[in-house]
Structure formats: structure tokens, C-alpha cells
DRENVEXFI-415746 format. One record per residue (C-alpha): residue in three letters; z, x, y; residue number from 1. Coordinates in steps of 0.1 Angstrom, whole numbers, plus 5000, padded with zeros to 4 digits. Example, Ala and Ser with C-alpha at 12.3 -4.5 7.8 and 13.67 -1.06 7.14 Angstrom:
% residues 2
NODE res    Z    X    Y   n
NODE ALA 5078 5123 4955   1
NODE SER 5071 5137 4989   2
% end
This chain:
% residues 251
NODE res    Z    X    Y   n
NODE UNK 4936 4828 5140   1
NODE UNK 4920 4857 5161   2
NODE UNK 4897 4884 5150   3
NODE UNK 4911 4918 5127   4
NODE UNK 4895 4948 5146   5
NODE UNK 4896 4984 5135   6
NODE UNK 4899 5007 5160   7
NODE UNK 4892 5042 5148   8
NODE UNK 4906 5077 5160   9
NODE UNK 4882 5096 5143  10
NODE UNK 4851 5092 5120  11
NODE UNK 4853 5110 5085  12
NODE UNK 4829 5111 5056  13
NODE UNK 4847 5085 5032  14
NODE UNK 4824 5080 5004  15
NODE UNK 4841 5075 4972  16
NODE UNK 4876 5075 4991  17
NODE UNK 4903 5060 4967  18
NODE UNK 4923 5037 4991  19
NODE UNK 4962 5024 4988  20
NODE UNK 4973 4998 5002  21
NODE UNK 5011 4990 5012  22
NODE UNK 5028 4965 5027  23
NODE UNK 5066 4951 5020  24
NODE UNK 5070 4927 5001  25
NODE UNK 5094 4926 4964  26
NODE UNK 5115 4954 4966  27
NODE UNK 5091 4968 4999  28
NODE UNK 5079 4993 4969  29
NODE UNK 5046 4991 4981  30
NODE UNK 5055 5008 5018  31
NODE UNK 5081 5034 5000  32
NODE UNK 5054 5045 4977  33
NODE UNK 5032 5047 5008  34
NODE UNK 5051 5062 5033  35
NODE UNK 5063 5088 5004  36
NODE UNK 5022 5098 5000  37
NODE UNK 5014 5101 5038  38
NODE UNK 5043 5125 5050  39
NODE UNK 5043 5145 5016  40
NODE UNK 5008 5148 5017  41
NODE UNK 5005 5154 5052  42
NODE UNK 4979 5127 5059  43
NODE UNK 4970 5117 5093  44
NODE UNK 4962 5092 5113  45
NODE UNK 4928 5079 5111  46
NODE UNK 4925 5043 5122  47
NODE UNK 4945 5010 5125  48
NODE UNK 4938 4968 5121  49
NODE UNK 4947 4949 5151  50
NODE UNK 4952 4918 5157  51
NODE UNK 4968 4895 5188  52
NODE UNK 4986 4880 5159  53
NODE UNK 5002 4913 5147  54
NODE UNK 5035 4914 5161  55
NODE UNK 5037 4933 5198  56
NODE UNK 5059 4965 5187  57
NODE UNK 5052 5001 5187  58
NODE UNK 5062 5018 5156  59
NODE UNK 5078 5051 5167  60
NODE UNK 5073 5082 5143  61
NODE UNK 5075 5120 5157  62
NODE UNK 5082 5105 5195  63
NODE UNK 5044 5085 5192  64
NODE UNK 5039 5055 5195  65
NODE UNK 5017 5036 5165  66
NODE UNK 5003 5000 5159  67
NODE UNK 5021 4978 5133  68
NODE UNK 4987 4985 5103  69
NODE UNK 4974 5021 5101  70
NODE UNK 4955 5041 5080  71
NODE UNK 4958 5074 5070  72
NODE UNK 4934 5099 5056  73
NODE UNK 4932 5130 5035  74
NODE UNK 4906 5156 5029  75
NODE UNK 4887 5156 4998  76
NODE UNK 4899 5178 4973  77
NODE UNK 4874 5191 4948  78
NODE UNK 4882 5205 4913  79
NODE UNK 4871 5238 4892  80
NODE UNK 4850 5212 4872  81
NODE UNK 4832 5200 4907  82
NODE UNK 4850 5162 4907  83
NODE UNK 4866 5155 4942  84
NODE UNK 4892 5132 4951  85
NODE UNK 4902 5118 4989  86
NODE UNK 4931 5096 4993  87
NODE UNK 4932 5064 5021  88
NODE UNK 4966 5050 5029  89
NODE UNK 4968 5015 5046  90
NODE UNK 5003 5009 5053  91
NODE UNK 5028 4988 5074  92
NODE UNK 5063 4981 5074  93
NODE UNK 5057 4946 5087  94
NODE UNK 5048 4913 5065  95
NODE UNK 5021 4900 5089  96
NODE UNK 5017 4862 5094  97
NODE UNK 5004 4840 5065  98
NODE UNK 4975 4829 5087  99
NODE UNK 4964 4864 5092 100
NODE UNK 4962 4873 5056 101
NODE UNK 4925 4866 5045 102
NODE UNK 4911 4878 5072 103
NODE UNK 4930 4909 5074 104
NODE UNK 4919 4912 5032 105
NODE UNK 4885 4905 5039 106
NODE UNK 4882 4936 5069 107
NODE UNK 4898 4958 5049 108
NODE UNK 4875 4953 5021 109
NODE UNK 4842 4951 5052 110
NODE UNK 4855 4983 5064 111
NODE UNK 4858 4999 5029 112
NODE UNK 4823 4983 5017 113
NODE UNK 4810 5003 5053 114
NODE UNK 4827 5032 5045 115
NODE UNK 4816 5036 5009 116
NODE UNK 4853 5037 4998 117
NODE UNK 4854 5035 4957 118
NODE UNK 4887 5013 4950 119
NODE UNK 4915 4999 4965 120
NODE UNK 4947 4997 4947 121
NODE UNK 4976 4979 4963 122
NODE UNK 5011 4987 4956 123
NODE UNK 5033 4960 4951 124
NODE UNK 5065 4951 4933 125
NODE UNK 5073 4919 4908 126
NODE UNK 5108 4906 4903 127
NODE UNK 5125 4916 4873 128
NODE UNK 5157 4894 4882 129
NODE UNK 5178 4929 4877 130
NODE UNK 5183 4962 4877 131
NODE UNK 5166 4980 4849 132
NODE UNK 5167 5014 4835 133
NODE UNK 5133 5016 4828 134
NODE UNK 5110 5003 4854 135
NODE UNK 5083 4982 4838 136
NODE UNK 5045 4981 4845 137
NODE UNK 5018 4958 4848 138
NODE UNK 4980 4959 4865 139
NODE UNK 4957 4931 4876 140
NODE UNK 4919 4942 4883 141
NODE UNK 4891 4926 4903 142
NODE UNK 4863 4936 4881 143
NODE UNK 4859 4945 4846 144
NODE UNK 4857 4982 4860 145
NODE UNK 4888 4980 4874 146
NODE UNK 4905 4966 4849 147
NODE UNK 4889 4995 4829 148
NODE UNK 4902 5020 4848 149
NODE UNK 4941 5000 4847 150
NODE UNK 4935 5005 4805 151
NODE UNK 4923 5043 4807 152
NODE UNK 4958 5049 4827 153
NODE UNK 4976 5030 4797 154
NODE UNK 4984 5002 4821 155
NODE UNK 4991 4968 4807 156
NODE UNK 4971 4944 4820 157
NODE UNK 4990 4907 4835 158
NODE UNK 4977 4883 4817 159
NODE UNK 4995 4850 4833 160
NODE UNK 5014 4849 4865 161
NODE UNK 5009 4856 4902 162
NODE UNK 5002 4880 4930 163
NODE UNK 5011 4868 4962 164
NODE UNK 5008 4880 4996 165
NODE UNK 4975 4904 5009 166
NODE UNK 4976 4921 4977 167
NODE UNK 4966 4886 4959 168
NODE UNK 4938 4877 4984 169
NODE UNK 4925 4914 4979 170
NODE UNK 4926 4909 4942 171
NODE UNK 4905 4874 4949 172
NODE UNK 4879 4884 4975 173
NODE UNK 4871 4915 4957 174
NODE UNK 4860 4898 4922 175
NODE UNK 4842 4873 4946 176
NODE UNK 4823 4902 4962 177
NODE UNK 4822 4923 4935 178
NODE UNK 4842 4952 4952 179
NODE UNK 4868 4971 4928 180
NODE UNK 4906 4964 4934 181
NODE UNK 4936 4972 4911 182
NODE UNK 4967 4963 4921 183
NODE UNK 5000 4982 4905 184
NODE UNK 5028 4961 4900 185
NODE UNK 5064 4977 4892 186
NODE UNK 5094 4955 4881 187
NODE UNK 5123 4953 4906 188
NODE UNK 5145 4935 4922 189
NODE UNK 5140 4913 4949 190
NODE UNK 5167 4918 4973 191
NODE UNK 5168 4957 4973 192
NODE UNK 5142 4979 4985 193
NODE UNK 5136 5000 4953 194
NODE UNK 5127 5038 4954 195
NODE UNK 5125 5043 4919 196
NODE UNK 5098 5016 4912 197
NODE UNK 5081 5031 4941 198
NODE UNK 5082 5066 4920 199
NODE UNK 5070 5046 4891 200
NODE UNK 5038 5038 4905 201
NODE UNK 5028 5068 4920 202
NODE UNK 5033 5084 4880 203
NODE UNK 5005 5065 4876 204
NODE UNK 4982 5067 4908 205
NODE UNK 4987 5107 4908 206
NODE UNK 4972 5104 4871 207
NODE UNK 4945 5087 4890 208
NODE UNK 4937 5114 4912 209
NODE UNK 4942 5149 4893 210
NODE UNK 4932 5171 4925 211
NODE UNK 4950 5152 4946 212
NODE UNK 4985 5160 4930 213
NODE UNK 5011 5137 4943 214
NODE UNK 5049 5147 4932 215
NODE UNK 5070 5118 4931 216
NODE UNK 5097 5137 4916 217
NODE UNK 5113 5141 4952 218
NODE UNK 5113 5100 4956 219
NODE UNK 5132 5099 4922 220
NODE UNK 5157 5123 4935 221
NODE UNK 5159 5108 4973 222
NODE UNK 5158 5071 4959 223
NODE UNK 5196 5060 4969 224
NODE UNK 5187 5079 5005 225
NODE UNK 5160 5066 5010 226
NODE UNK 5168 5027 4999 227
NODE UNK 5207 5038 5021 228
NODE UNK 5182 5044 5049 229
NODE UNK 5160 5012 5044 230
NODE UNK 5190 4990 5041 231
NODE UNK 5201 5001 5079 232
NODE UNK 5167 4999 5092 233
NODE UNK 5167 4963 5078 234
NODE UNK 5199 4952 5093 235
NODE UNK 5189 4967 5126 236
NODE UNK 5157 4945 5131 237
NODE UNK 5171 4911 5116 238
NODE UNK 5158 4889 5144 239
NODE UNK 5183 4879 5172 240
NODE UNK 5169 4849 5203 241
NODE UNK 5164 4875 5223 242
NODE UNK 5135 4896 5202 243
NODE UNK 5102 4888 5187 244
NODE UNK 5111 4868 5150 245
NODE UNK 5080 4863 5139 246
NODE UNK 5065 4887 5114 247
NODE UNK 5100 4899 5101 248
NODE UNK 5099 4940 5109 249
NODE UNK 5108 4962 5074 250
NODE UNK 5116 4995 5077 251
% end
């Protein structure tokens, strides 16, 4: 299929940028959670993937128009004890085409490698087969360092199974270029988007970034809102013969 570009809106000092990744798939926990971190945190807009395969829709937010993948960026945010932490969101409420997927992996982790990002960690849910109390955890890391940094933040590692989708070929092509990618996967149900395994992994990825300081108490609270809200969005853009059908729009 045709080329992945990045178009930019700005140019920012990125080096040792700690990028998430979000896209819907089980339980769409991955764009909650990242939706959640860019308007609480206030991050704008700095830069989006196209693609003539992406699917031709605007998203609207705030009366402006936006492309279908964006990223978002943060300031860095430095500590009494001099460590600094910047946060990268790469988000889209879409699931883009299979054919697209490598090479959409494989420019996000060129344009990280360029940008001297540190890690990516996707956000992604696995299916539990019900709805449970406690929302279980599990982590898959490219490189031994990443699957250090999954252990130091008491995550159990998967040791059999499967990650599907971008996150997977993220978690591939960065052990085969040596480029560090965790991926956080909560335990939910697959046919209801799931706030609360959303709030789950951001527990985590605000222990990951101390001076960052992302509150996912609110998500906990707003969780049936929020998954009320995603529900109607969903019904509202289940394809009809006279729209686009083909990537299914989320959210």
C-alpha cells in the first residue's frame, strides 16, 4: 500500500520523550486511556501519520478539523532531583487497514528513532471473556530493557499468547531493530469499551512518569459516562451503503 508520511505542526526537542500509543481495539482501552491523558493533560497537537489508505474523515474536536492518527505532545517536566519526563500521545479512534499496519509500525518507530524518543508503550486490552472486579495485568517488552522496566513497575510479564493488531508489529519490529517497546495489556471484555481497564493502565504508566502526574481517578469515576458516551458514538458510525465502511470509525 502507499507511503505513511508525518506531517508535522511544529518541531520540539523530543529526546528521551516517553511515547503512548492508542488505537481501538479489545475493549478500545487503548484510545480511552489516551484520549483521557491528552485533554487532562492539556497536550497539544504536534503532528499526524497520513496515509491515502487512512480513511477520508475529519475528526472534529473544539469545531477543528483533525486527520484520523495524531500525535500529541507535552512539555518536559523536570523534578527537584533534576530527572525530566515528556509525554507523546499517538492516538486514533479508527482501526486502520491490515495492509497499512507494518508500515505505519515501522514510521512510528523511524520517526521515534529520529526524534530520540526513549520508549514506546502501547495501550491495549486482552479479553477476559467477562466482567471482572479486579482488572488484571500483563506486559510484553521488545528488549530485555523493556521487559526490565515492565518488572520494576511489578508488571507480570505474558509469557505465552498473542498481541495482535499495530501494537503486535510494534512489539516485533522493535526487538528486530533493537528499539524499546512495552506494551500494557488490561483484561476486559471484548464487546464493551472498558473505562476502568483504561484507568488500570494509566496506575501504572503515571508510576512511570513521577513528574508527569497523570490522575486517573476521574476515568474511574466517569467510566459508565464515558463507555454511555462511546456506545452512541459507536452506533452512530456503524457503516450504512451510503458512507465510507472501510476502516470501521470508533469513537
Amino acid at each position: 500500500m502507499g507511503e505513511i508520511e508525518v506531517y508535522e505542526y511544529e518541531k520540539m526537542d523530543l529526546e528521551n520523550a516517553f511515547v503512548i500509543t492508542g488505537f481501538p481495539t479489545v475493549g478500545l482501552v487503548g484510545t480511552i486511556a489516551s484520549r483521557f491523558v491528552v485533554h487532562s493533560l492539556k497536550l497539544h497537537l504536534l503532528a499526524a501519520f497520513l496515509s491515502d489508505y487512512f480513511p477520508p474523515v475529519s475528526v472534529i474536536s473544539n469545531a477543528e478539523p483533525l486527520p484520523p492518527v495524531r500525535v500529541y505532545a507535552g512539555d518536559k517536566k523536570c523534578g527537584p532531583n533534576g530527572r525530566c519526563n515528556q509525554l507523546i500521545v499517538i492516538l486514533s479512534e479508527f482501526v486502520p487497514h491490515f495492509a497499512t499496519l507494518r508500515p505505519l509500525a515501522n514510521k512510528i518507530i523511524e520517526w521515534c528513532k529520529e526524534n530520540n524518543c526513549e520508549t514506546i508503550v502501547c495501550i491495549e486490552g486482552f479479553n477476559v471473556g467477562e466482567k471482572v472486579e479486579e482488572v488484571p495485568l500483563a506486559g510484553v517488552g521488545s528488549t530485555e530493557e523493556a521487559r526490565e522496566m515492565l518488572k520494576r513497575y511489578n508488571v507480570e510479564l505474558m509469557q505465552e499468547g498473542m498481541v495482535s493488531g499495530l501494537s503486535g508489529i510494534l512489539l516485533y519490529e522493535g526487538r528486530r531493530r533493537n528499539f524499546e517497546v512495552a506494551c500494557l495489556l488490561a483484561g476486559t471484555h471484548a464487546d464493551y469499551p472498558d473505562a476502568k481497564a483504561a484507568a488500570k493502565v494509566l496506575e501504572t504508566v503515571n508510576k512511570m512518569l513521577p513528574e508527569i502526574e497523570i490522575d486517573p481517578e476521574p476515568l474511574y469515576k466517569q467510566a459508565e459516562e464515558i463507555e454511555k458516551q462511546i456506545r452512541v458514538h459507536m452506533e452512530k458510525a456503524k457503516p450504512t451503503k451510503h458512507v465510507y465502511t472501510e476502516p470501521m470509525m470508533y469513537g
